[in-house]
C-alpha positions in Angstrom: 0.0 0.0 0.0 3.1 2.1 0.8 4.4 1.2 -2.9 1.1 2.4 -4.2 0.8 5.5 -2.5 4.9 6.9 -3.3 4.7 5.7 -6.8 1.4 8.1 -7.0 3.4 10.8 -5.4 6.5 10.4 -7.9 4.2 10.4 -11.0 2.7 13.6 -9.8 5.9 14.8 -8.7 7.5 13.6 -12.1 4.2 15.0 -14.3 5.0 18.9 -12.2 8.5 18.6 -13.3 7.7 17.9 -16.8 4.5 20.3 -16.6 7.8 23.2 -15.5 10.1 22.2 -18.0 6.9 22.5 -20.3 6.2 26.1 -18.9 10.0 27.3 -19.0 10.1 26.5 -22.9 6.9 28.1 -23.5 8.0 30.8 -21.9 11.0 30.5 -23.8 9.4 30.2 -27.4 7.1 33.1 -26.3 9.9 35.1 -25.8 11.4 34.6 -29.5 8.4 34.8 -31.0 8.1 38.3 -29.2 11.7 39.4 -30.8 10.6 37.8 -34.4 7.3 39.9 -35.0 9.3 42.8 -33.6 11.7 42.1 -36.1 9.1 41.4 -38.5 7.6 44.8 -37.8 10.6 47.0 -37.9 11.1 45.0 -41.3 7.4 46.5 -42.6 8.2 49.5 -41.1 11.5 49.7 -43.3 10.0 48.8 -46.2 7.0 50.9 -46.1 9.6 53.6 -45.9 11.7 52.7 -49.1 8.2 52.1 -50.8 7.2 55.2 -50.4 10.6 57.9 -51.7 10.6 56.6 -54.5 6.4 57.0 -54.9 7.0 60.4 -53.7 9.6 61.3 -56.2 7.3 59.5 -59.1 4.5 62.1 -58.0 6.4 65.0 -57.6 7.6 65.0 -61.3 4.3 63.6 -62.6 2.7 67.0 -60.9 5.6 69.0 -62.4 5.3 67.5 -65.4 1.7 68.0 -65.9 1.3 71.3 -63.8 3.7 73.3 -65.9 2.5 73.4 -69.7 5.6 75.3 -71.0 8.6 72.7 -69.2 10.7 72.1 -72.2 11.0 68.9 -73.4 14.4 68.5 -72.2 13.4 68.9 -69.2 9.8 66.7 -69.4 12.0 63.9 -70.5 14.4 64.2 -67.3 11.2 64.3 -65.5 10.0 61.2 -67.5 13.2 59.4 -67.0 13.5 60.1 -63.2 9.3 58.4 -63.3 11.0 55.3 -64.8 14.0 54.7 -62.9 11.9 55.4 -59.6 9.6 52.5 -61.2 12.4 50.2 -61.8 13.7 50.9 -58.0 9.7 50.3 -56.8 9.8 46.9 -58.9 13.2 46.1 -57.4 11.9 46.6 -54.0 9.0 44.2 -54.5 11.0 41.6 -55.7 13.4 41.8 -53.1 10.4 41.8 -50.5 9.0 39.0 -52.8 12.4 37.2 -52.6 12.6 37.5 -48.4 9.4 35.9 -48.4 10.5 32.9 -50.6 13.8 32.3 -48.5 10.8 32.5 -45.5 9.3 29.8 -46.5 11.7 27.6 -48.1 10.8 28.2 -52.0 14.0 30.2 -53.2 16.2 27.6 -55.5 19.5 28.5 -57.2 20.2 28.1 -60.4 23.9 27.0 -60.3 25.9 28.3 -63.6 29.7 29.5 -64.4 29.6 32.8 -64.6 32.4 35.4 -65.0 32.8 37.3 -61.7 35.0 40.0 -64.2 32.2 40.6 -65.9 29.5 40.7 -63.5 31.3 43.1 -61.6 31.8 45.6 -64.2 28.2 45.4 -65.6 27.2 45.8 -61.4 28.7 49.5 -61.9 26.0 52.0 -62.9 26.4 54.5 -65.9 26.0 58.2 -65.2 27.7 58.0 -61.3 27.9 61.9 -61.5 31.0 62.8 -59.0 31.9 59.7 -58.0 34.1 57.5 -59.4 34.4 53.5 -59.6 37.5 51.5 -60.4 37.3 47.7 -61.0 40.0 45.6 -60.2 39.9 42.1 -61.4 42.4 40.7 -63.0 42.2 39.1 -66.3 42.8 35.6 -65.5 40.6 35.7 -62.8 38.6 32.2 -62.6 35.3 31.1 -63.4 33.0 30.6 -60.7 29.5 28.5 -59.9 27.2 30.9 -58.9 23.5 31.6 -59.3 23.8 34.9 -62.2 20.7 36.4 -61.1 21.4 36.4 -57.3 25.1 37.4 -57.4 24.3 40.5 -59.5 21.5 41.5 -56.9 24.2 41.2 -54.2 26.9 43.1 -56.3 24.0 45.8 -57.4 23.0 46.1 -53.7 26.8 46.2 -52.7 27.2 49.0 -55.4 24.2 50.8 -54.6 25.0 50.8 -50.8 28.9 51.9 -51.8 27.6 54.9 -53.9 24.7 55.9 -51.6 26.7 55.5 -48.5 
């Protein structure tokens, strides 16, 4: 009867350790689910900010463009070209946010290719830097490599961007 009773008392005893252990790595989880969705928001938050320059700038030479009848040309058309690269950067922006969200849930693939680093790197460099100026250094006999094309220039345009930007 003895036996009965203290084998009762250890499973409840061994079912309140387990039920604290349980508790602690809820609390733990909890926790890091806490820091991803504020990570998550700072993320939106970030994004809904580089969303919105280059939407602003689109505007602000559309209005131009339409409020001022007599804008020569030359200048409509640097208007019209400013529209059109801040559309490209929008579309870029989606389809890096587009991209994070694949790598989220486990659909981005690589398409491993050679690909010429040398030339990669000098298409990365932007025409028309203005006052700044780029040198690329790579030597001639530089190797081949296996990469994925379209996600190493992404990282080199990024890297460029950043560089020129920063």
């Amino acid at each position: 009867e003895d036996l009965s009773q203290l084998q009762l008392v250890a499973g409840q005893a061994a079912v309140a350790v387990d039920n604290h252990r349980l508790h602690e790595q809820l609390k733990s989880i909890n926790l890091r689910l806490q820091e991803f969705d504020r990570l998550k928001s700072e993320f939106v938050a970030m994004v809904a900010h580089d969303f919105r320059s280059p939407l602003m700038a689109i505007r602000g030479f559309a209005e131009l463009a339409l409020e001022e009848p007599d804008l020569p040309v030359e200048r409509r058309n640097e208007f019209m070209r400013t529209i059109i690269s801040e559309t490209d950067d929008l579309a870029s922006l989606a389809n890096d946010t587009l991209l994070i969200s694949h790598m989220e849930t486990g659909q981005l693939h690589y398409d491993w290719k050679p690909v010429d680093l040398h030339r990669e790197l000098r298409d990365s460099i932007p025409p028309g830097l203005g006052s700044h100026a780029v040198e690329v250094d790579v030597p001639d006999a530089f190797p081949i490599i296996k990469a994925d094309p379209l996600r190493l220039r992404q990282v080199l345009n990024n890297l460029v961007s950043n560089a020129l930007k920063y």
